[in-house]
Backbone as CSV, one residue per row, in Angstrom:
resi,resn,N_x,N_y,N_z,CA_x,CA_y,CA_z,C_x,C_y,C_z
1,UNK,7.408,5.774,10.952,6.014,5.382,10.780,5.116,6.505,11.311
2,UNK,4.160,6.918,10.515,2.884,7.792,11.320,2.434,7.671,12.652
3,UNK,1.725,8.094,12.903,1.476,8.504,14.118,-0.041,8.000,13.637
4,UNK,-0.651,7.176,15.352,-1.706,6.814,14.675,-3.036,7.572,13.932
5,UNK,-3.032,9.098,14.301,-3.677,9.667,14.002,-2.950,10.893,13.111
6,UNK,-2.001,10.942,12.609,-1.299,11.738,12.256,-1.610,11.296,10.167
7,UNK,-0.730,12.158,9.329,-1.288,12.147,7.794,-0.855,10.198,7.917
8,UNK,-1.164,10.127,6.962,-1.395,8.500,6.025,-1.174,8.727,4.649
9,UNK,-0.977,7.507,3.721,-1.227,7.161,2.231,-2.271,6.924,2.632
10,UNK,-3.155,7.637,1.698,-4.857,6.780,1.446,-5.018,5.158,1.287
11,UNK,-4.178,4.511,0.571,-4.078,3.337,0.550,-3.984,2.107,1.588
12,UNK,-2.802,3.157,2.875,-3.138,2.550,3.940,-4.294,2.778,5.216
13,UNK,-4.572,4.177,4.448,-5.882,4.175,5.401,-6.877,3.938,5.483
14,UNK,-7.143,3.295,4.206,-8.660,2.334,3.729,-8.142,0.961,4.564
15,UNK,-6.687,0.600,4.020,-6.688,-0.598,4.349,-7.022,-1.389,5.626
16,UNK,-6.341,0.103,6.930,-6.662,0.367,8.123,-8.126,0.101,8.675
17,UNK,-9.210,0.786,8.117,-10.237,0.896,7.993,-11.140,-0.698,7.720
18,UNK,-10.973,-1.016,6.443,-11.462,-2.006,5.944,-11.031,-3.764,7.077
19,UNK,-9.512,-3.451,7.546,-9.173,-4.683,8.762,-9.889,-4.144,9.962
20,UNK,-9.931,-3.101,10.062,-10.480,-2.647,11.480,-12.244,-3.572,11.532
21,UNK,-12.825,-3.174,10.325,-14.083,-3.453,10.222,-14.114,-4.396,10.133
22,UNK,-13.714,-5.644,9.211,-13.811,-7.081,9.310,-13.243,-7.537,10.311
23,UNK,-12.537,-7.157,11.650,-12.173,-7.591,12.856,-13.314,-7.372,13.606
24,UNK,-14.463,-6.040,13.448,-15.226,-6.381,14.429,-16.715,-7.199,13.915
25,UNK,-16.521,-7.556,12.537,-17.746,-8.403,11.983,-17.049,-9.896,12.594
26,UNK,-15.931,-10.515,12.324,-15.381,-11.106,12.493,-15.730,-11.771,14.385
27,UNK,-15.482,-10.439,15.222,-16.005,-11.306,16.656,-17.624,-10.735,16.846
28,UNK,-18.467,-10.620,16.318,-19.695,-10.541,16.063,-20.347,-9.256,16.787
29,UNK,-19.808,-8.224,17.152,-20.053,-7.280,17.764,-20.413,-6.063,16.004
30,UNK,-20.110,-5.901,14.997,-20.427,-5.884,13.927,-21.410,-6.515,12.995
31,UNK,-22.793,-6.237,12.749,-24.005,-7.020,12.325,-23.685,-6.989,10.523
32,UNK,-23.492,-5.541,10.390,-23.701,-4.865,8.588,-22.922,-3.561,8.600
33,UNK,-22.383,-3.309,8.164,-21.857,-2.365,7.618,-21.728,-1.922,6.415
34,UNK,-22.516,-0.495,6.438,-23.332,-0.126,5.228,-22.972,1.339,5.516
35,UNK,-21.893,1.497,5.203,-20.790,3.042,5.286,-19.900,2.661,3.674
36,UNK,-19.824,3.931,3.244,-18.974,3.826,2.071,-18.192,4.746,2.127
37,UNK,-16.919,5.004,1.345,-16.525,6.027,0.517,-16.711,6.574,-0.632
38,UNK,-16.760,7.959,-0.506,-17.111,9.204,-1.580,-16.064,9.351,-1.822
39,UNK,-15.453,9.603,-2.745,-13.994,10.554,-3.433,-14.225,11.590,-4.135
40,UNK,-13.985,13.036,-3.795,-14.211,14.408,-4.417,-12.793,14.960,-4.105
41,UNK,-12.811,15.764,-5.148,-11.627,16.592,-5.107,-11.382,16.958,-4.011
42,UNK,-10.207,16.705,-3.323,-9.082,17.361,-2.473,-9.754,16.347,-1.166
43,UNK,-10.811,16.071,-0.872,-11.531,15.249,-0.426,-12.005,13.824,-0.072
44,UNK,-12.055,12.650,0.479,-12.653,11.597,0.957,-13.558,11.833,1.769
45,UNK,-14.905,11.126,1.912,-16.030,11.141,3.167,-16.445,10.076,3.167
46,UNK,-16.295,9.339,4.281,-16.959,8.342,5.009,-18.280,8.167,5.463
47,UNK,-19.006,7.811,5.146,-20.358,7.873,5.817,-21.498,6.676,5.243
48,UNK,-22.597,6.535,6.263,-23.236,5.692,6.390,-23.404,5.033,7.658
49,UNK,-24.418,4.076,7.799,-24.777,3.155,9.087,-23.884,1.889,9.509
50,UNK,-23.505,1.583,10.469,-22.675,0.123,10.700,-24.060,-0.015,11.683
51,UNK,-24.181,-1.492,11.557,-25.451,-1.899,12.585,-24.628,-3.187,13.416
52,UNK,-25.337,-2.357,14.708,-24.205,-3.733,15.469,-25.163,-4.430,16.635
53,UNK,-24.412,-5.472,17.320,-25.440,-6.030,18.455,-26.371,-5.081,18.789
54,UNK,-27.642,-6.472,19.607,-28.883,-5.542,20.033,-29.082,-4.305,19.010
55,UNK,-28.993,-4.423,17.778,-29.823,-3.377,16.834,-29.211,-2.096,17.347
56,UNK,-28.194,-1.915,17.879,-27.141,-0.723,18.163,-27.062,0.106,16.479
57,UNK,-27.649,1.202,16.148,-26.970,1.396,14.730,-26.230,2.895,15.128
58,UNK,-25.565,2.791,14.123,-23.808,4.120,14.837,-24.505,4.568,13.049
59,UNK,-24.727,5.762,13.162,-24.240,6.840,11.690,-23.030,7.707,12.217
60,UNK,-22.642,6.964,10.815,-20.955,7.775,10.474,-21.164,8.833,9.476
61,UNK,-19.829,9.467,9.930,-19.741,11.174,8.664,-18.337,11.549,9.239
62,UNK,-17.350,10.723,8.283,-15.989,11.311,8.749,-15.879,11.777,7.193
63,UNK,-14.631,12.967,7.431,-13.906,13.627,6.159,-12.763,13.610,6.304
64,UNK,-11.870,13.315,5.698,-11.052,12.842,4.953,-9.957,13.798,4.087
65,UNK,-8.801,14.501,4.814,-8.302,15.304,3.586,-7.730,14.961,2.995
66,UNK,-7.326,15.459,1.790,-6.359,14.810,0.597,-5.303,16.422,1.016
67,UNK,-4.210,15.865,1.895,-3.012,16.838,1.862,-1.926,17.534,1.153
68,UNK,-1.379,15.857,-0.164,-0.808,16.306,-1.430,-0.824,14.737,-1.885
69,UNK,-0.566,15.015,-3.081,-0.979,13.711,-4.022,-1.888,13.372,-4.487
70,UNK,-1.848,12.355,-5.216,-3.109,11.757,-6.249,-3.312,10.109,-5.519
71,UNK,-4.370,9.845,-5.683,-4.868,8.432,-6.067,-4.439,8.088,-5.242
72,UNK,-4.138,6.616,-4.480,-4.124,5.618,-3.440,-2.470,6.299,-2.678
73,UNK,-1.806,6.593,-3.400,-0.470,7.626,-2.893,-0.224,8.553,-2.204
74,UNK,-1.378,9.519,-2.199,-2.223,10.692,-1.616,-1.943,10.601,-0.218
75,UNK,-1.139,11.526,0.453,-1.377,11.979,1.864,-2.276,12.280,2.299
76,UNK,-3.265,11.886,3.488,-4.555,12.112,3.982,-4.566,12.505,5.627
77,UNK,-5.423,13.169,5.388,-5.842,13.034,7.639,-7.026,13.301,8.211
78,UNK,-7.664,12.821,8.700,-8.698,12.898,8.936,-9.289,14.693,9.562
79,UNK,-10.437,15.087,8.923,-10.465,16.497,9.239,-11.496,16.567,10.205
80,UNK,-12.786,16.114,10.272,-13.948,16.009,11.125,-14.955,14.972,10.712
81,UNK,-15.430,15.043,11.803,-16.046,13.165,11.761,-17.370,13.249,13.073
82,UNK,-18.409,12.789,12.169,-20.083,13.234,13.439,-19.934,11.935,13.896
C-alpha cells in the first residue's frame, strides 16, 4: 500500500479527498466547500475556498502530478500546494 503521502491512482486520491471532506462537513467544522478540480495535461489542481466555523475561510491551490498513466488509473503525487 502507498505511503500516505507517497504516488496514488488518481481515483483513489479524489476518493481520499472527497471522504476526507464530507467527514469534516459531516461533524460541522466544514460550512461549504467550494474547491474544485482542474484536469490539464500531465496535471490536476485543486483550488478554491472551503468556508468553515466562525466564517474561518482556507483558499486552497494544490497541484497534482500525473506521474504515468491516463484517466482515473494515472499515478499521481502531490507537487505544491499554497
Amino acid at each position: 500500500m502507498p505511503g500516505k503521502h507517497g504516488p496514488n491512482r488518481l481515483a483513489n486520491y479524489l476518493d481520499v479527498h472527497d471522504s476526507h471532506i464530507a467527514d469534516l462537513i459531516a461533524e460541522g467544522f466544514v460550512v461549504e466547500d467550494q474547491s474544485q478540480f482542474t484536469f490539464l495535461p500531465g496535471l490536476v489542481v485543486l483550488e478554491g475556498v472551503i468556508v468553515c466555523l466562525d466564517r474561518i475561510t482556507l483558499e486552497v491551490r494544490k497541484e497534482i502530478e500525473v506521474l504515468e498513466g491516463r484517466g482515473m488509473a494515472a499515478r499521481v503525487r502531490t507537487r505544491a500546494r499554497d
